[in-house]
PyMOL Python script that loads the backbone (N, CA, C, O; Angstrom):
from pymol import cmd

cmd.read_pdbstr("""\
ATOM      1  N   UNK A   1      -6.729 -13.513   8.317  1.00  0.00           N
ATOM      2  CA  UNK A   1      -5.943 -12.960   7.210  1.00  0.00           C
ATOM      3  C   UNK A   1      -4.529 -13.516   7.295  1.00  0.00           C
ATOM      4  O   UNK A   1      -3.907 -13.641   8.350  1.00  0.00           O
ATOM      5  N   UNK A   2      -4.117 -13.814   6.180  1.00  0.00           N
ATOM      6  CA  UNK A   2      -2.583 -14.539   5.822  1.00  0.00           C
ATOM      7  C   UNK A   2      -1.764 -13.976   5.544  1.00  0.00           C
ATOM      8  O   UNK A   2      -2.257 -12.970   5.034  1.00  0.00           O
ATOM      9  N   UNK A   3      -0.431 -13.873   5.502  1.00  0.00           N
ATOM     10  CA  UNK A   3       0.573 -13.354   4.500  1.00  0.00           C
ATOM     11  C   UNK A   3       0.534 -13.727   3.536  1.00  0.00           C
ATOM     12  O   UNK A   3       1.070 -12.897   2.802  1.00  0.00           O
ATOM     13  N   UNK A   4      -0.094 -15.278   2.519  1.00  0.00           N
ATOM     14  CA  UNK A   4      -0.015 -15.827   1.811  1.00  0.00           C
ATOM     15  C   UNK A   4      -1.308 -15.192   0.883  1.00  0.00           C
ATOM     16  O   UNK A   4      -1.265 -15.173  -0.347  1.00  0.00           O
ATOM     17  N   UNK A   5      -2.742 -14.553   1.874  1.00  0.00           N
ATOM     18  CA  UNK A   5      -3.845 -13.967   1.456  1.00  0.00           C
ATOM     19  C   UNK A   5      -3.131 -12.795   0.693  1.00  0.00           C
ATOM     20  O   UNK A   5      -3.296 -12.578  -0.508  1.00  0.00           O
ATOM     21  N   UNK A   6      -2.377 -12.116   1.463  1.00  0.00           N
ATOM     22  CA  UNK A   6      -2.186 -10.769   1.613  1.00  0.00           C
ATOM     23  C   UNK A   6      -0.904 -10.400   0.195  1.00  0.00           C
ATOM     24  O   UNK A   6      -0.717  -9.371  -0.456  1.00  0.00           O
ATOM     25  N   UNK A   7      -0.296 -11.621   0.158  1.00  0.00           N
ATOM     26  CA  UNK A   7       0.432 -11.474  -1.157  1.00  0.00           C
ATOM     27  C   UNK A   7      -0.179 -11.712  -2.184  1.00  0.00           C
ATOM     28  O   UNK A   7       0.226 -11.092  -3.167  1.00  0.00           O
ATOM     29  N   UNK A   8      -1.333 -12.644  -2.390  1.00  0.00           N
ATOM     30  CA  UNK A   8      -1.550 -13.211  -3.540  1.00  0.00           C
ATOM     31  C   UNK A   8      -2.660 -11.697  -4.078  1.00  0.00           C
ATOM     32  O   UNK A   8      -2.587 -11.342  -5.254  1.00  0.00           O
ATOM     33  N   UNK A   9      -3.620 -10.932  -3.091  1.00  0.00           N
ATOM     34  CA  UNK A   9      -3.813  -9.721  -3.815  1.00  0.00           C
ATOM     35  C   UNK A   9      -2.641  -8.780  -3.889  1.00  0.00           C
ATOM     36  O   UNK A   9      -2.930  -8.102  -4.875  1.00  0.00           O
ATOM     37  N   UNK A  10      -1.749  -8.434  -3.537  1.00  0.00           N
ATOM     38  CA  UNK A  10      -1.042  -7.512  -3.815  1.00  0.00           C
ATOM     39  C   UNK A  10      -0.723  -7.765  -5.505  1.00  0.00           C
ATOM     40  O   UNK A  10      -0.909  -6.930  -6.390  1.00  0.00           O
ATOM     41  N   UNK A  11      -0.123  -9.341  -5.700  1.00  0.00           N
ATOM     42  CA  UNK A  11       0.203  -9.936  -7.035  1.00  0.00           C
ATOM     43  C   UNK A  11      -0.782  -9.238  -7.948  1.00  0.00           C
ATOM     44  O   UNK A  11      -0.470  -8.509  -8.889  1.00  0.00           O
ATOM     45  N   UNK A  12      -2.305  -9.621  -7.466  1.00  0.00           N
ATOM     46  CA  UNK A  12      -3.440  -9.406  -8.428  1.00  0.00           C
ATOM     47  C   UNK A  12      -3.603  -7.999  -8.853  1.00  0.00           C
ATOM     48  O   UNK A  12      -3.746  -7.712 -10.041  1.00  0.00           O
ATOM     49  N   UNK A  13      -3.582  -7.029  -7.819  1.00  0.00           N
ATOM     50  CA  UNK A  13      -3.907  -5.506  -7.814  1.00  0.00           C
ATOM     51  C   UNK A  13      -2.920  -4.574  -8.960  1.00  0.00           C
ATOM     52  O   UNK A  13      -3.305  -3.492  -9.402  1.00  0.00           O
ATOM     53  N   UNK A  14      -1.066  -5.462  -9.489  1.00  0.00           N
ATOM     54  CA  UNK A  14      -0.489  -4.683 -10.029  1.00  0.00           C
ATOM     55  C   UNK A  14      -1.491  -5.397 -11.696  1.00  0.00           C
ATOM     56  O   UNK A  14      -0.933  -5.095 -12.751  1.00  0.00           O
ATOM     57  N   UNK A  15      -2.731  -6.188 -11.826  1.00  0.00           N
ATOM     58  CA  UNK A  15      -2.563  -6.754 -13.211  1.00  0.00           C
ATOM     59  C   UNK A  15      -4.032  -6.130 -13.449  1.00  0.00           C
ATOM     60  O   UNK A  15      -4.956  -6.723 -14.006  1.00  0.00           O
ATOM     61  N   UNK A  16      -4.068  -5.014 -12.998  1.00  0.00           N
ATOM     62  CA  UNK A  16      -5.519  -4.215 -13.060  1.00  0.00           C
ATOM     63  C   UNK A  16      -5.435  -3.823 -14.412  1.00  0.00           C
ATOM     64  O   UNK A  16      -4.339  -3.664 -14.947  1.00  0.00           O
ATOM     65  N   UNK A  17      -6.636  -3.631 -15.085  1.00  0.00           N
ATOM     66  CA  UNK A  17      -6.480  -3.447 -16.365  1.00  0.00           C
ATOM     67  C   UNK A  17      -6.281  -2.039 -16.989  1.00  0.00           C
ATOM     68  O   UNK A  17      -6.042  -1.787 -18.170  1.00  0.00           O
ATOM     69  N   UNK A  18      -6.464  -0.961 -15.701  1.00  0.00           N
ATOM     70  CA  UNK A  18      -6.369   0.830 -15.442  1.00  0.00           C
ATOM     71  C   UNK A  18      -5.649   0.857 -14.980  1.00  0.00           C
ATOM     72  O   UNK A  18      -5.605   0.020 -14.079  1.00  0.00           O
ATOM     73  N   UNK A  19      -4.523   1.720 -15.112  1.00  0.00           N
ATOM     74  CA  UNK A  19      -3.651   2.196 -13.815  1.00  0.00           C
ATOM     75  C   UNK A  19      -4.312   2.959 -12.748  1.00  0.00           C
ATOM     76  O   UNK A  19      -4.835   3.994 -13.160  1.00  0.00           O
ATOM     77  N   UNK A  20      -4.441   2.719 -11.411  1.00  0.00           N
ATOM     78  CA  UNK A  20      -4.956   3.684 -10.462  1.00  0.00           C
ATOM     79  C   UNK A  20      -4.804   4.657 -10.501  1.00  0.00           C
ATOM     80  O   UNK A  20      -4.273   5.031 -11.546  1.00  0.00           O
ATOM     81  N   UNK A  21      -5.040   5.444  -9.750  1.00  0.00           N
ATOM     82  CA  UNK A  21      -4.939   6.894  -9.595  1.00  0.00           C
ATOM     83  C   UNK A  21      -3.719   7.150  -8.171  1.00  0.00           C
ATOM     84  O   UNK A  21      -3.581   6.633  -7.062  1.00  0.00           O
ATOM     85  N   UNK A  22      -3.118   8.055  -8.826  1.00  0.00           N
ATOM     86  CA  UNK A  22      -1.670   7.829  -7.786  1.00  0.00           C
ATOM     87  C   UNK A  22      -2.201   8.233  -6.152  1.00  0.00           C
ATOM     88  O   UNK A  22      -1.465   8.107  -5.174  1.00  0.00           O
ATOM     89  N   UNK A  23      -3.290   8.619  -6.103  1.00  0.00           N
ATOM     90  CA  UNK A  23      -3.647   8.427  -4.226  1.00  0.00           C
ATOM     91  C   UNK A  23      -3.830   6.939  -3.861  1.00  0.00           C
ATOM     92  O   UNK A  23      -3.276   6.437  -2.883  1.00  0.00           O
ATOM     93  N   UNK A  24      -4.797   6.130  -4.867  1.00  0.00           N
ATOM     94  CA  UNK A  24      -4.922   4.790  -4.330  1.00  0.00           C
ATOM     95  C   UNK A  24      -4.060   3.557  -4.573  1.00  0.00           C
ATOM     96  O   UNK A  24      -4.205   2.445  -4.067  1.00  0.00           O
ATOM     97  N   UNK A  25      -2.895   4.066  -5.669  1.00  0.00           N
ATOM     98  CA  UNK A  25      -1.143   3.638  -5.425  1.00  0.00           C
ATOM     99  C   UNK A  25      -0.363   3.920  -4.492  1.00  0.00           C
ATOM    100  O   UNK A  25       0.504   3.146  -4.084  1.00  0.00           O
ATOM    101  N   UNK A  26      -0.613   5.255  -3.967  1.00  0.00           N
ATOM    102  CA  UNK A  26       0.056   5.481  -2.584  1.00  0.00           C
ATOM    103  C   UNK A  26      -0.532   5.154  -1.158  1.00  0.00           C
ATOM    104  O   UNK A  26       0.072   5.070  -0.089  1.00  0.00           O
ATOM    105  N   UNK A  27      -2.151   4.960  -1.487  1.00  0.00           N
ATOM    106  CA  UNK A  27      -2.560   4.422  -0.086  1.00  0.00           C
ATOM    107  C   UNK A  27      -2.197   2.821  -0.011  1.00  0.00           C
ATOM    108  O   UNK A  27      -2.271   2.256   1.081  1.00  0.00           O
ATOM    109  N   UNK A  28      -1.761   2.019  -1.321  1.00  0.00           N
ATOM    110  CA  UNK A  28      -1.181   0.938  -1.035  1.00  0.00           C
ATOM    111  C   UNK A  28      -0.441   0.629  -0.783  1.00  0.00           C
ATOM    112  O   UNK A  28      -0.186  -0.560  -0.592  1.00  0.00           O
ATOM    113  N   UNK A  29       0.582   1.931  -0.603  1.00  0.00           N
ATOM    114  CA  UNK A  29       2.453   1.680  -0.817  1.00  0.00           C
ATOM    115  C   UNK A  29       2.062   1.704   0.667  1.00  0.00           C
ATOM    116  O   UNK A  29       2.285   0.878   1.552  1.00  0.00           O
ATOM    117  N   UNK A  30       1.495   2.736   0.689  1.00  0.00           N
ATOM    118  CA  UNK A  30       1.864   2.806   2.514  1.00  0.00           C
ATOM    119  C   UNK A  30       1.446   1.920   3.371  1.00  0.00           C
ATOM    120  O   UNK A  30       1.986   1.748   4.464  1.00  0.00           O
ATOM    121  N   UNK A  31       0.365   1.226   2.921  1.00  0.00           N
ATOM    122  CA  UNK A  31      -0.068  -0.400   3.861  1.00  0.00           C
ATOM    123  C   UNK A  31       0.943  -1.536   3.472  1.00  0.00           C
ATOM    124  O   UNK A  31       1.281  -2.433   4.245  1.00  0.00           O
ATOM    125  N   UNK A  32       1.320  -1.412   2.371  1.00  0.00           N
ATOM    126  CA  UNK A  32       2.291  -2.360   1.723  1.00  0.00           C
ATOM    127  C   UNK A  32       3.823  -2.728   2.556  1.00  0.00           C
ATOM    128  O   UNK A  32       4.383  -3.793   2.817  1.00  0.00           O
ATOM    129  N   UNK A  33       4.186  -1.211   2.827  1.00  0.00           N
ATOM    130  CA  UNK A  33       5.613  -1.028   3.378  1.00  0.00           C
ATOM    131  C   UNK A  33       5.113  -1.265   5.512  1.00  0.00           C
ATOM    132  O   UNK A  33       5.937  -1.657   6.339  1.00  0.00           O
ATOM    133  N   UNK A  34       4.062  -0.998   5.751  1.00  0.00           N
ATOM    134  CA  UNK A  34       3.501  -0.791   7.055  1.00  0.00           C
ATOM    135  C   UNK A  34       3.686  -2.612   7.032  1.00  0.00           C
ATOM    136  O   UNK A  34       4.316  -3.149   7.943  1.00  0.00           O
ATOM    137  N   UNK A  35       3.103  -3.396   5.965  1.00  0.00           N
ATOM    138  CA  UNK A  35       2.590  -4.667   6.543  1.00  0.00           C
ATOM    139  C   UNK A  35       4.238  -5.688   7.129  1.00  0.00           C
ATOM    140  O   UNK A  35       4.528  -6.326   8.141  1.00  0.00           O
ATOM    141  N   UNK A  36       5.035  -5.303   5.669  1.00  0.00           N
ATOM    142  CA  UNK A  36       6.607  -6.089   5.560  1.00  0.00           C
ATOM    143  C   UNK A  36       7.673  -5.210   6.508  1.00  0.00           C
ATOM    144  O   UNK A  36       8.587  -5.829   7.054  1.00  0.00           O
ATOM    145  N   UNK A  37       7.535  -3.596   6.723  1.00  0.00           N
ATOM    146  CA  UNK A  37       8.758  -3.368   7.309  1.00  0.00           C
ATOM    147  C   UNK A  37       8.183  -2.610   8.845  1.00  0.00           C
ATOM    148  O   UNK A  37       8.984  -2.303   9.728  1.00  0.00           O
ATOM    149  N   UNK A  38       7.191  -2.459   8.932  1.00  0.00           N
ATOM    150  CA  UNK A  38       6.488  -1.504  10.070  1.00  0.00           C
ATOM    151  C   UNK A  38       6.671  -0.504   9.782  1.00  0.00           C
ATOM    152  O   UNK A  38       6.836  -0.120   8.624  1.00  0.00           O
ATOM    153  N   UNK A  39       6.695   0.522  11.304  1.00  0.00           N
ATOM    154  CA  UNK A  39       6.547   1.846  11.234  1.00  0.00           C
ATOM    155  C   UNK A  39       8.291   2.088  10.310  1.00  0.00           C
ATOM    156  O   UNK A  39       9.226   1.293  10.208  1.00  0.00           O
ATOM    157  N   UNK A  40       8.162   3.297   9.858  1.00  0.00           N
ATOM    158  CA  UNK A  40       8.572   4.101   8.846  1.00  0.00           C
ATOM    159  C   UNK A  40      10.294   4.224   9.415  1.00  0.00           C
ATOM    160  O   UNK A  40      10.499   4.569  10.579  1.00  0.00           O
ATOM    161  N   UNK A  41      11.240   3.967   8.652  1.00  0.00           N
ATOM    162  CA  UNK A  41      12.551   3.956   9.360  1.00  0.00           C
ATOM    163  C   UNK A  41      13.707   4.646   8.230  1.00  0.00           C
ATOM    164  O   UNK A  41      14.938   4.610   8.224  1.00  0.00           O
ATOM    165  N   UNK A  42      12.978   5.109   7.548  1.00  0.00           N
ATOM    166  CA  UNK A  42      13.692   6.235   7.093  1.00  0.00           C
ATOM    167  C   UNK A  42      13.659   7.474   6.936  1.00  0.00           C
ATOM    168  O   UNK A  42      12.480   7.826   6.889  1.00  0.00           O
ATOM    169  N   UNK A  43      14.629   8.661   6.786  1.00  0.00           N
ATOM    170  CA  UNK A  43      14.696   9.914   6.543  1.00  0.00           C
ATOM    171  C   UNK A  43      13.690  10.590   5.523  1.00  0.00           C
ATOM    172  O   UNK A  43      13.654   9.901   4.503  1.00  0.00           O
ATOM    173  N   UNK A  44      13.021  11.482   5.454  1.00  0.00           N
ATOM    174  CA  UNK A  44      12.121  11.891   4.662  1.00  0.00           C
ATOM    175  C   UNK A  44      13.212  12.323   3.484  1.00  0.00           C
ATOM    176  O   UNK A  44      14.310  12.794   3.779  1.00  0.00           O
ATOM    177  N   UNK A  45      12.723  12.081   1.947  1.00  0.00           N
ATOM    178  CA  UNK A  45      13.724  12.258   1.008  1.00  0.00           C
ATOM    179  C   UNK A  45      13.336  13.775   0.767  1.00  0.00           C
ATOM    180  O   UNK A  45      12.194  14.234   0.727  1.00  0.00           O
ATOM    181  N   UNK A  46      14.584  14.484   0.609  1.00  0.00           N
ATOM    182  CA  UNK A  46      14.338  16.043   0.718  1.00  0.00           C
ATOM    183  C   UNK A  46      14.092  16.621  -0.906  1.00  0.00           C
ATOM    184  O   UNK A  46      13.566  17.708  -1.144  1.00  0.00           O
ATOM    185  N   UNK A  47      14.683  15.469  -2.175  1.00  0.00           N
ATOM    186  CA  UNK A  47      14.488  16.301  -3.467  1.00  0.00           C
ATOM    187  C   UNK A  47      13.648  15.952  -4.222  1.00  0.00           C
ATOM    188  O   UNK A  47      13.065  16.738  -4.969  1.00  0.00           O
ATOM    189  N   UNK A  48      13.412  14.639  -4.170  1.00  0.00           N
ATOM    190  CA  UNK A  48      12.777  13.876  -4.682  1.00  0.00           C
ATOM    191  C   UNK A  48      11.169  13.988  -3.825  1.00  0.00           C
ATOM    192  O   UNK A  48      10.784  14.006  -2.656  1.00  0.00           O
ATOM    193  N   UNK A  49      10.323  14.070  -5.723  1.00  0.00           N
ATOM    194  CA  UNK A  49       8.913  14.236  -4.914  1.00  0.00           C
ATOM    195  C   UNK A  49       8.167  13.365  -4.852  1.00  0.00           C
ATOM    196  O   UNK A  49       7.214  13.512  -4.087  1.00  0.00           O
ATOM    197  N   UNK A  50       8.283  12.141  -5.601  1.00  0.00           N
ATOM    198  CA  UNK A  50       7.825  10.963  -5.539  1.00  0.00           C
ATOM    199  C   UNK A  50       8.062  10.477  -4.374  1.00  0.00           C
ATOM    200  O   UNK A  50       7.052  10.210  -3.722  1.00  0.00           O
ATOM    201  N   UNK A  51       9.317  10.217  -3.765  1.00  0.00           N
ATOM    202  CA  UNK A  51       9.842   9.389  -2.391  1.00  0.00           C
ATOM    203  C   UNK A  51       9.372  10.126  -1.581  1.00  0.00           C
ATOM    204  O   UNK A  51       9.078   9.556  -0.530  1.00  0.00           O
ATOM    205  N   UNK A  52       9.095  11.565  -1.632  1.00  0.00           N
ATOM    206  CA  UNK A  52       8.629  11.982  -0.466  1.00  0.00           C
ATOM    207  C   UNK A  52       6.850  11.975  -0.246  1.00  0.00           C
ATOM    208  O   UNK A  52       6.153  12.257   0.729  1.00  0.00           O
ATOM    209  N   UNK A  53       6.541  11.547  -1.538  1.00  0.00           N
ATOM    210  CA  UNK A  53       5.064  11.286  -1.448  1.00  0.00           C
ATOM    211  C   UNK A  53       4.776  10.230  -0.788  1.00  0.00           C
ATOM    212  O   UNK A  53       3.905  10.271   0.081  1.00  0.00           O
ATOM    213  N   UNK A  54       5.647   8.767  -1.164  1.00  0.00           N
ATOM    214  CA  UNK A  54       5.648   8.173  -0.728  1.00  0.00           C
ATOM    215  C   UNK A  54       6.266   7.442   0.859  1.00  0.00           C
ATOM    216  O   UNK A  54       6.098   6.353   1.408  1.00  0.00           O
ATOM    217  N   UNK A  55       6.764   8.246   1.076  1.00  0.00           N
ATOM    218  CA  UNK A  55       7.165   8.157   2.420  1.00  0.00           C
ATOM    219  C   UNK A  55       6.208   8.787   3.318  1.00  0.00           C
ATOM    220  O   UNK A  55       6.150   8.228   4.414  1.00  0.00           O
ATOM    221  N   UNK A  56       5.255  10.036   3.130  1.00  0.00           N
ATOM    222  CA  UNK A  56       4.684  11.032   3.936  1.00  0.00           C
ATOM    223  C   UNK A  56       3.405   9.397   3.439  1.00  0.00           C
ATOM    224  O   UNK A  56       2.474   9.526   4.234  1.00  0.00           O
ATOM    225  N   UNK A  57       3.135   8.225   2.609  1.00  0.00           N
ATOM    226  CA  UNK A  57       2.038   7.860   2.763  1.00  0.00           C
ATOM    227  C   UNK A  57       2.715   6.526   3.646  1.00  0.00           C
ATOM    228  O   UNK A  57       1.789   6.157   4.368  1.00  0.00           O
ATOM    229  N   UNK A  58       3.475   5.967   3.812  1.00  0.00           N
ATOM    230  CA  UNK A  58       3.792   5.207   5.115  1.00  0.00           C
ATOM    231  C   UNK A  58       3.638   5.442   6.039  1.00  0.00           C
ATOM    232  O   UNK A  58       3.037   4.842   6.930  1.00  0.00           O
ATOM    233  N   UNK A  59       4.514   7.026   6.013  1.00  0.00           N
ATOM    234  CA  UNK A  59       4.425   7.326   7.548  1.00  0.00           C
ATOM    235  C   UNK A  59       2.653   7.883   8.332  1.00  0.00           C
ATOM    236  O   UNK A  59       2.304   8.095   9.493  1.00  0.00           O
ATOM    237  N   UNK A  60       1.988   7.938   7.112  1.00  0.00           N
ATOM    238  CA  UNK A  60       0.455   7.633   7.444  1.00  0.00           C
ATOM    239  C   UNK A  60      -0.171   6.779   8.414  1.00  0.00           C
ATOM    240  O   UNK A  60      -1.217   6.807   9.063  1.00  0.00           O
ATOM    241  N   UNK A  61       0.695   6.103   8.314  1.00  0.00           N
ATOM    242  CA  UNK A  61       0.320   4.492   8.799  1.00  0.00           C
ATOM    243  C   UNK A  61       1.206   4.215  10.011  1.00  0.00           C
ATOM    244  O   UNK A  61       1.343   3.041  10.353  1.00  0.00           O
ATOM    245  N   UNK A  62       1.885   5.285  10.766  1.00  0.00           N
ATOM    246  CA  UNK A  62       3.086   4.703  12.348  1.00  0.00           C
ATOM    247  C   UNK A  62       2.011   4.300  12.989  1.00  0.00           C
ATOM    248  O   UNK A  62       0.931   4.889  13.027  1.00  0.00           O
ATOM    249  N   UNK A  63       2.251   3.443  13.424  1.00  0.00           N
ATOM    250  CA  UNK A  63       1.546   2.840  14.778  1.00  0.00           C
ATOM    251  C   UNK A  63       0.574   1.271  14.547  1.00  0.00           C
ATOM    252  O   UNK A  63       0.291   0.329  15.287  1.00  0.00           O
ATOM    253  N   UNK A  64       0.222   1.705  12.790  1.00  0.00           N
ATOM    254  CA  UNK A  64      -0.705   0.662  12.415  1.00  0.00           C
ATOM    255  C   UNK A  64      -0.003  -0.690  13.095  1.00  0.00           C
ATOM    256  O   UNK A  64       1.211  -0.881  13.167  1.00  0.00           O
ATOM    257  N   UNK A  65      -1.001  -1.542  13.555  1.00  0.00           N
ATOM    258  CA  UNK A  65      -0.204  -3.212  13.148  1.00  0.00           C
ATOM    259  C   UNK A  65      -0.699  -3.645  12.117  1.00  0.00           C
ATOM    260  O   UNK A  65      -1.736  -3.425  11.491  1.00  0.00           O
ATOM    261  N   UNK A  66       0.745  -4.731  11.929  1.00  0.00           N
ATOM    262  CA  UNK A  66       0.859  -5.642  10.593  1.00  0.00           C
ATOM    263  C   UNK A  66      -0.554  -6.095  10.442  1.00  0.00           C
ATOM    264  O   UNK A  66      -0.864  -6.225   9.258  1.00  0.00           O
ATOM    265  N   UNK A  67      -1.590  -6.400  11.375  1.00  0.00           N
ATOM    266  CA  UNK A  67      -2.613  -7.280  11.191  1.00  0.00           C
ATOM    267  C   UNK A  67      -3.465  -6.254  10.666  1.00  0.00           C
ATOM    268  O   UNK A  67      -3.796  -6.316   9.482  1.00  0.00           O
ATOM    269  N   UNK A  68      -3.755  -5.567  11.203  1.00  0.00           N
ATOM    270  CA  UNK A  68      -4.758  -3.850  10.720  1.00  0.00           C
ATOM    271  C   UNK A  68      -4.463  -3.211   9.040  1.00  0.00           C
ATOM    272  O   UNK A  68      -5.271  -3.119   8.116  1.00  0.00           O
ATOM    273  N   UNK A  69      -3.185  -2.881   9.077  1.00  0.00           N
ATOM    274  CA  UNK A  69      -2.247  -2.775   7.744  1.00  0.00           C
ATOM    275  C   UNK A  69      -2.677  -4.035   6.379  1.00  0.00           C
ATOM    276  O   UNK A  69      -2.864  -3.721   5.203  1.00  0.00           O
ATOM    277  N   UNK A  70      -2.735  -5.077   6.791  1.00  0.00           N
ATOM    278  CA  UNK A  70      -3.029  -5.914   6.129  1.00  0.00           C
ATOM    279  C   UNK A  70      -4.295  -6.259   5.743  1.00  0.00           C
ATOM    280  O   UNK A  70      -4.509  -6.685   4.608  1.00  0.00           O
ATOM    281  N   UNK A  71      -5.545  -6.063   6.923  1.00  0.00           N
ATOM    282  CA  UNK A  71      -6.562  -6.070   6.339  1.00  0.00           C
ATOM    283  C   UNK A  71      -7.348  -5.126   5.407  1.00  0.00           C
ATOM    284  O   UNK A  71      -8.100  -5.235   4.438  1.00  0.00           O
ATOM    285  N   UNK A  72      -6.644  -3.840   6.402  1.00  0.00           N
ATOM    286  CA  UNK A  72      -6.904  -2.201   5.504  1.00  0.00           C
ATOM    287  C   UNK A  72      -6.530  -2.750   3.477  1.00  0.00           C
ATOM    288  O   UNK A  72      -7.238  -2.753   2.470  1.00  0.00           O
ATOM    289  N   UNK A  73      -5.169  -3.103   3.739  1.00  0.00           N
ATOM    290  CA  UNK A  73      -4.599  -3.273   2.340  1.00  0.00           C
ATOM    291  C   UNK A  73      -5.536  -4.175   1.749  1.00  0.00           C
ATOM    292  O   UNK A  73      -5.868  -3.524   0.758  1.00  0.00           O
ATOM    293  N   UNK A  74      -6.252  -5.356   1.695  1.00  0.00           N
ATOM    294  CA  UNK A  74      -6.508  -6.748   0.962  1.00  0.00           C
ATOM    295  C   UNK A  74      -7.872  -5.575   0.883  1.00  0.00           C
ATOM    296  O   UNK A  74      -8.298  -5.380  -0.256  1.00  0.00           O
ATOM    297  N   UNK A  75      -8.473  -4.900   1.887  1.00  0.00           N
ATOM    298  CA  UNK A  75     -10.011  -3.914   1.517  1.00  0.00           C
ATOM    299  C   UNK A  75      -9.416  -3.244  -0.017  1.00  0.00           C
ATOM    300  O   UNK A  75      -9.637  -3.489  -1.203  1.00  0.00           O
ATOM    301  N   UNK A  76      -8.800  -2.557   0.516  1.00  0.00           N
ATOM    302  CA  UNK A  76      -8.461  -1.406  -0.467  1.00  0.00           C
ATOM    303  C   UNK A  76      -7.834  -1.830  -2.082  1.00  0.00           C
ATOM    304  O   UNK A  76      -8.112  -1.287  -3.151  1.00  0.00           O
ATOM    305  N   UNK A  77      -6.968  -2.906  -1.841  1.00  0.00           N
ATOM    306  CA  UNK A  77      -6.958  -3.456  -3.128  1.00  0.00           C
ATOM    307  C   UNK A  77      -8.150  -4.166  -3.783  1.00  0.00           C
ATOM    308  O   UNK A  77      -8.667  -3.790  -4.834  1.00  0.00           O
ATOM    309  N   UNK A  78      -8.516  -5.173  -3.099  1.00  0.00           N
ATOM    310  CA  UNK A  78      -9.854  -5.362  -3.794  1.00  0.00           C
ATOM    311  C   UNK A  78     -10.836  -4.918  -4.254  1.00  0.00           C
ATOM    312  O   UNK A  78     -11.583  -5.559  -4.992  1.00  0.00           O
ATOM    313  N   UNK A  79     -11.067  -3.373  -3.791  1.00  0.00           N
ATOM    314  CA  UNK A  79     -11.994  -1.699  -4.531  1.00  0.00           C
ATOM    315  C   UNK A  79     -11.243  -1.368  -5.371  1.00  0.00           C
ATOM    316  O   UNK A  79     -11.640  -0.560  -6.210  1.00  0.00           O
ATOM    317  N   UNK A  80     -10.148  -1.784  -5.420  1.00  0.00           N
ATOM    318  CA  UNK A  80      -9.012  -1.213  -7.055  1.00  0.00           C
ATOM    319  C   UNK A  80      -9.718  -2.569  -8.036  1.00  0.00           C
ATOM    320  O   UNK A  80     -10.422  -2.442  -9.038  1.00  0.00           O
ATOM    321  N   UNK A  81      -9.286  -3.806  -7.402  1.00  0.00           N
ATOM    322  CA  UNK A  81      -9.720  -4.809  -8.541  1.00  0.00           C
ATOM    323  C   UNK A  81     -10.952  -4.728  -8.844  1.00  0.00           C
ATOM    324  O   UNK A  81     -11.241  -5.006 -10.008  1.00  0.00           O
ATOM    325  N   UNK A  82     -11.882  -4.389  -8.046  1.00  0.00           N
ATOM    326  CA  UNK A  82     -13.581  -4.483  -8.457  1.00  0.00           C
ATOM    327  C   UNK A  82     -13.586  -3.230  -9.465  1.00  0.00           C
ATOM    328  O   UNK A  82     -14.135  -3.488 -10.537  1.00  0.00           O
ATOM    329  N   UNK A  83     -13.175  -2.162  -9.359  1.00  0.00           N
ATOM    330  CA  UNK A  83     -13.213  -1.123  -9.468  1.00  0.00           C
ATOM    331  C   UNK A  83     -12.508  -0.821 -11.022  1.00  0.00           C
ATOM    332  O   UNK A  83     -13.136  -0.033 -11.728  1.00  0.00           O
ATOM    333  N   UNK A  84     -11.312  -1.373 -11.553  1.00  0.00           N
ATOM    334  CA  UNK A  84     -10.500  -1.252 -12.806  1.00  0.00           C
ATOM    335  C   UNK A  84     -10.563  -3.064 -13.732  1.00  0.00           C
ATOM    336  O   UNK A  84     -10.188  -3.427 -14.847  1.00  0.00           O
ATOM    337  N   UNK A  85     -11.051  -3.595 -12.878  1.00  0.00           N
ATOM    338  CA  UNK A  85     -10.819  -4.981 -13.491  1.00  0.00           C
ATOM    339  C   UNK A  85      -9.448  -5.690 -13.290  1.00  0.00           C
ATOM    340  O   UNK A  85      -8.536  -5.246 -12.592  1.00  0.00           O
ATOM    341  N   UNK A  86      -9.430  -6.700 -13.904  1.00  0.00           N
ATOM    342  CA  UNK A  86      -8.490  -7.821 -14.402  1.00  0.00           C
ATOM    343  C   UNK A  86      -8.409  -8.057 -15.564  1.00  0.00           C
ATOM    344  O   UNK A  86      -7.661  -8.950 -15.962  1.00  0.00           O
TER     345      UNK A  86
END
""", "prot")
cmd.dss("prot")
cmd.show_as("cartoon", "prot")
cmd.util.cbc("prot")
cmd.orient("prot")
């Protein structure tokens, strides 16, 4: 698995022809942010419920490695693309 693999579905997964369903948008954010920044290095956002959705789905992922994170992600997007189309 590549970074070059691993970007070119991320590219593909936002041109789905459904919008996902915001669990399998957030199980991507959180492999997404796991693959480019690692474990989780910010404060949980206290007002905001989006950021904190999305932060509680990174921090899903402490410990993952980039390599694990990345393959998890290219699975999981590609059941979005099979799944909503192109």
């Amino acid at each position: 698995i590549s970074l070059v693999e691993f970007k070119k579905v991320a590219d593909d997964v936002k041109k789905v022809k459904t919008q996902p369903t915001n669990e399998e948008l957030l199980t991507l954010y959180g492999l997404y942010k796991q693959v480019l920044v690692g474990d989780v290095n910010t404060e949980r956002p206290t007002v905001d419920p989006t950021g904190k959705a999305k932060w509680d789905a990174w921090q899903s992922r402490k410990g993952m490695s980039k390599d694990d994170a990345m393959a998890t992600y290219i699975t999981e997007a590609n059941g979005i693309i099979s799944k909503y189309g192109m």
